[in-house]
C-alpha positions in Angstrom: 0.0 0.0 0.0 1.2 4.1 -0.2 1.5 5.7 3.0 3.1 8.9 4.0 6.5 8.5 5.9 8.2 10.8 8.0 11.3 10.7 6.4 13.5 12.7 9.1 12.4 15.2 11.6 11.7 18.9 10.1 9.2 20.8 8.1 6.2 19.6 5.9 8.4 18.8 3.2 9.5 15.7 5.3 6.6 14.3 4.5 6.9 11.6 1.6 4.7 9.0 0.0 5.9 5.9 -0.1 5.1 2.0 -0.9 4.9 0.1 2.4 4.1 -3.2 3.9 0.4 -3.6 4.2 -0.7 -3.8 8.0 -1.3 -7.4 9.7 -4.2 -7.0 12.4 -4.6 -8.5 15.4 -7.2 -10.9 16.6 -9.6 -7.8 18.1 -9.0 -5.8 15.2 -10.4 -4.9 12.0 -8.3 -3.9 8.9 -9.7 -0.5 6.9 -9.6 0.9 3.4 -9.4 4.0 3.9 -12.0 7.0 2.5 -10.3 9.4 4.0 -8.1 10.9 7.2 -8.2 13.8 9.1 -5.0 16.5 10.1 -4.6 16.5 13.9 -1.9 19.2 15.5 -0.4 16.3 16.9 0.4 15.4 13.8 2.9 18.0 13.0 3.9 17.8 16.4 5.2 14.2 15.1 6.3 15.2 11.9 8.6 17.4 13.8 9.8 14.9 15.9 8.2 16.0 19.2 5.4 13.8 19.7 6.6 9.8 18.8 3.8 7.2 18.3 3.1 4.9 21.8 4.7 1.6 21.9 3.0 -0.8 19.2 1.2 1.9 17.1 1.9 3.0 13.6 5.0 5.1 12.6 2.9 7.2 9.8 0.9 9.9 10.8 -3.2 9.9 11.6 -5.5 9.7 14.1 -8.6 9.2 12.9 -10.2 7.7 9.6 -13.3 6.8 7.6 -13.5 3.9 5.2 -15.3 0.5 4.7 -13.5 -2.9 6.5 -11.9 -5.3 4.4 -10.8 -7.9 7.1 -11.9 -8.7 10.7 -9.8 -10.6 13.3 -11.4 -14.3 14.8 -12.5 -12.5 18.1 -14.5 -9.1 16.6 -17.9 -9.8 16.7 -19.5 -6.3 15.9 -18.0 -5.9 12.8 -18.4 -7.1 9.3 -16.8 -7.6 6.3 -18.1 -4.3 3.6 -19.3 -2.1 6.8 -18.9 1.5 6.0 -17.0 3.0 9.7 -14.7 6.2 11.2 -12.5 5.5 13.4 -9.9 6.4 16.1 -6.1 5.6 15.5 -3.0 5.8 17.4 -1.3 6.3 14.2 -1.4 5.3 9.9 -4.0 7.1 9.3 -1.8 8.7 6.1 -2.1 5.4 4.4 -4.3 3.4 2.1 -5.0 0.7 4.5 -5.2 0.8 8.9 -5.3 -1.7 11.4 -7.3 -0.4 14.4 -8.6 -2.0 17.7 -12.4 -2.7 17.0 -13.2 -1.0 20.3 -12.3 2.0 18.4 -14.3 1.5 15.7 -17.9 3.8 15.4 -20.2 3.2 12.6 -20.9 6.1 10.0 -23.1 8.8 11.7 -26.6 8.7 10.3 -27.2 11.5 7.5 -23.1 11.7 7.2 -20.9 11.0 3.9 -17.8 8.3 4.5 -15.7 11.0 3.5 -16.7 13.6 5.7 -17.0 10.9 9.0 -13.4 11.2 9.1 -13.4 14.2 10.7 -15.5 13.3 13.6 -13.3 10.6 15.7 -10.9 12.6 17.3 -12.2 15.6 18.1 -15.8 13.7 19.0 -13.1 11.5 21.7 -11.2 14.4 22.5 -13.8 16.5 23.6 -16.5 14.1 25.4 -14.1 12.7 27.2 -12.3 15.7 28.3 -15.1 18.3 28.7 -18.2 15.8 29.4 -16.6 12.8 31.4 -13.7 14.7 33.6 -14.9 18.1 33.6 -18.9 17.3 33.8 -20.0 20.2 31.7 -23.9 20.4 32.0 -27.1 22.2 30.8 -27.0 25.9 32.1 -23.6 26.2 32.5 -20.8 28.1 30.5 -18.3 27.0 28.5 -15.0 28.7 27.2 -13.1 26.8 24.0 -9.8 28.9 23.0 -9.1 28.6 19.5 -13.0 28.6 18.1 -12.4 28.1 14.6 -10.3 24.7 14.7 -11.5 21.4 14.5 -11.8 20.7 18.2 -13.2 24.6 18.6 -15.8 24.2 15.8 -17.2 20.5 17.0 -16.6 21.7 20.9 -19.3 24.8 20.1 -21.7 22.2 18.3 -21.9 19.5 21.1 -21.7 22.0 23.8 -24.8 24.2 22.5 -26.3 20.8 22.2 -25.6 19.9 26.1 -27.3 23.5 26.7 -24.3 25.3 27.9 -23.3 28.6 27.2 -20.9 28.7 24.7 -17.6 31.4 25.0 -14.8 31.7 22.2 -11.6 33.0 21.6 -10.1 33.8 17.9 -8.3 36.1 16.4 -10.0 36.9 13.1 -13.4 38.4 12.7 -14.2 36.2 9.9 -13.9 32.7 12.2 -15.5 34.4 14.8 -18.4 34.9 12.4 -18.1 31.6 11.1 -17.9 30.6 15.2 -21.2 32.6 15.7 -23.0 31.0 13.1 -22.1 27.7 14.5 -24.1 28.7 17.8 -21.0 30.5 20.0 -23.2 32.8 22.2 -20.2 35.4 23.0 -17.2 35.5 20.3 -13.8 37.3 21.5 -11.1 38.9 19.3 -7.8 37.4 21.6 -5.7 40.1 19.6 -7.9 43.4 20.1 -10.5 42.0 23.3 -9.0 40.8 26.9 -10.8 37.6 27.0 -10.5 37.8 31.2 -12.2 41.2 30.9 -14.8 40.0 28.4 -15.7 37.0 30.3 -16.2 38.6 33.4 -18.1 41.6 31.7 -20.6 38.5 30.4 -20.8 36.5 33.4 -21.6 39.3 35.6 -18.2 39.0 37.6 -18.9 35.2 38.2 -16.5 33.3 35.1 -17.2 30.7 33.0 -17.5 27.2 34.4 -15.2 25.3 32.3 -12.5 26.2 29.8 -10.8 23.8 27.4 -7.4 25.3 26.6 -4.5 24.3 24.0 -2.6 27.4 24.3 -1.0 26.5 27.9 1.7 28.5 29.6 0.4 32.1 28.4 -3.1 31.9 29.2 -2.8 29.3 32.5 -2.9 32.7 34.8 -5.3 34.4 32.5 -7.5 31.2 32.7 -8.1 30.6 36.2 -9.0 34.5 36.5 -11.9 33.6 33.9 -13.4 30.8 36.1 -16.0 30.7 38.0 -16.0 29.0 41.9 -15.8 25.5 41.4 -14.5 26.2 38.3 -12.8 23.4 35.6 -9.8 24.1 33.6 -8.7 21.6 31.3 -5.4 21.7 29.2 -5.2 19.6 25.6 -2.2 21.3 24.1 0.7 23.7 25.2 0.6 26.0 21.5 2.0 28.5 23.5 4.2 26.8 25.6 4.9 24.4 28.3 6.6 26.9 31.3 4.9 29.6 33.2 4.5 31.2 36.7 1.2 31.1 38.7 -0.2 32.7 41.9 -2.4 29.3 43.4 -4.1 31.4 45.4 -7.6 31.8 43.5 -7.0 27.8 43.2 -8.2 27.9 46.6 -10.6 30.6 46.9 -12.7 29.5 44.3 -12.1 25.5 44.5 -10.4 25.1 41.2 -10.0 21.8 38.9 -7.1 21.7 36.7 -6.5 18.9 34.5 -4.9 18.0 31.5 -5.1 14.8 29.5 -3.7 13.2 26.2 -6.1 10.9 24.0 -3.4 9.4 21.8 -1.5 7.5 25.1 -4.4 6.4 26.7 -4.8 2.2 27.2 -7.1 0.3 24.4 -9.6 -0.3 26.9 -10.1 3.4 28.1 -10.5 4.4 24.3 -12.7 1.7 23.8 -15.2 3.2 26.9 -14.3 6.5 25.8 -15.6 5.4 21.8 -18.4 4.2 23.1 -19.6 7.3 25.2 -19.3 9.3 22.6 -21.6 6.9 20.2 -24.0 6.5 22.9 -23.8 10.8 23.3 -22.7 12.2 20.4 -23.7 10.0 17.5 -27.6 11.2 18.2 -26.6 14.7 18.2 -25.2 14.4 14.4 -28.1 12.5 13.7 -30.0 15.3 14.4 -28.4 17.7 12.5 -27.5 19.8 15.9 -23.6 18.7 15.2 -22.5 19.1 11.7 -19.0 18.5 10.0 -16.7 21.2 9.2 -14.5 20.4 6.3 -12.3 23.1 5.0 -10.3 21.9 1.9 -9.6 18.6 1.2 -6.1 16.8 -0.3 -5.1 14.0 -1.6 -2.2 11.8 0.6 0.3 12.7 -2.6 -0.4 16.4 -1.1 0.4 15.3 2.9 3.1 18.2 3.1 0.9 21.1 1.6 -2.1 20.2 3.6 0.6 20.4 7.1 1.2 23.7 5.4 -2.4 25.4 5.9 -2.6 23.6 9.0 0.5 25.7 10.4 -0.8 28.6 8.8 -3.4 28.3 10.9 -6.1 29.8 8.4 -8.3 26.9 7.8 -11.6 26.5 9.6 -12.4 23.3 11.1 -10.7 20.0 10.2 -8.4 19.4 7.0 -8.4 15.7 5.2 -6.6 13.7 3.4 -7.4 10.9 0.9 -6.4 8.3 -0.5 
């Protein structure tokens, strides 16, 4: 099959297409033919040679898929032969074929195209689990998601209107925050010309939001726990901004503060599994509904890997970038 190898450490143009071996699966795994993939930051954080794959998993790029399933190992039961599925990876999802456990397998959503089911897996996973399960976000409260217009911003707004919170955002061009609006964002903040801390306040009536989902780390960690509200959640999913900082903990115990961070990508095969299966039971209906749609920005084929890292890094895309095969 052609998948797209790393070649060394470095910029986009590391990325090559390549004929590999095809993948062998495992007894509880199912083999896909892949529709399409979907880019992830971590990604390029791997291309770079910051981020390496967990023991066992792929060395290509790719956390998430759609496609139909062309083999099935002697102890899945679910899953068939010719079944159209997404699914979450810990790796090869820039390939032609992917091996994947079948606990992280989700059927297509109803009213969804194959193609554009790839971009639901990880950022379904990634925020459920993080922002649902851990930080218990519920109807009436409010909800701040830094970074609006990406692919974890854009689905975060969709399922979190849907939950019945009230939804903050943070961009830093008027034309995503339109486009964040649109998607249901009940307050939209400029980061470059607004301070979100001010803002939030100003909406919350002094109170804070109750739970933020951050990717920017070290330069907004101070600036975050000002927005919260008592018994306020923080939760960190990425350090864009860097990992080091310096913090006064003192409003960590006036106000009973959560922080937490967590990775989806390093996480045990049985905790994705329950994690995959939340979201199906949670999410799946949502989409159904039409109350969570895709956002697909542009679309390239895998020959194309490096340009397609490009606009990611240029970070003027909207929602999630794919690849296929």
């Amino acid at each position: 099959m052609k998948a797209v190898v790393i070649t060394s450490p470095g910029g986009p143009e590391v990325l090559q297409v390549q004929e590999v071996e095809n993948p062998k699966i495992k007894d509880d795994e199912v083999l896909i033919k892949m529709e399409a993939t979907a880019l992830n930051r971590a990604d390029t954080l791997q291309r770079k040679g910051s981020y390496p794959p967990p023991p066992g998993a792929s060395q290509y790029p790719g956390l998430e898929c759609s496609g139909i399933i062309e083999a099935v190992g002697k102890n899945v039961t679910r899953w068939k032969i010719g079944d159209q599925v997404c699914a979450l990876l810990s790796g090869g999802g820039y390939a032609e074929k992917v091996a994947v456990p079948a606990g992280q397998v989700l059927p297509v959503p109803s009213g969804i195209s194959l193609k554009d089911a790839a971009s639901f897996p990880e950022v379904a996973c990634t925020v459920w689990s993080t922002v649902f399960m851990m930080s218990r976000l519920s109807s009436g409260e409010s909800f701040l998601v830094h970074g609006g217009s990406s692919g974890i911003g854009t689905f975060a707004i969709q399922i979190a209107k849907y939950q019945g919170a009230r939804v903050f955002v943070t961009a830093g061009l008027e034309e995503k925050l339109a486009f964040c609006k649109d998607l249901g964002a009940d307050v939209c903040i400029n980061y470059k010309t607004e301070d979100f801390v001010a803002r939030v306040k100003e909406e919350t009536g002094g109170k804070g939001v109750d739970v933020i989902l951050d990717n920017i780390g070290a330069p907004y960690f101070q600036r975050n726990l000002s927005s919260l509200n008592i018994d306020g959640r923080l939760f960190l999913i990425g350090f864009q901004g860097g990992t080091i900082t310096e913090v006064n903990l003192v409003s960590l115990l006036a106000r009973r503060l959560t922080v937490q961070g967590a990775g989806l990508r390093t996480r045990s095969t049985e905790n994705k599994a329950l994690i995959v299966s939340e979201v199906e039971k949670n999410v799946w209906p949502a989409i159904a509904a039409g109350k969570v749609k895709p956002v697909v920005y542009k679309s390239f084929p895998l020959s194309k890997a490096a340009e397609a890292h490009q606009l990611m890094e240029s970070s003027t895309h909207i929602g999630k970038i794919l690849l296929i095969p």
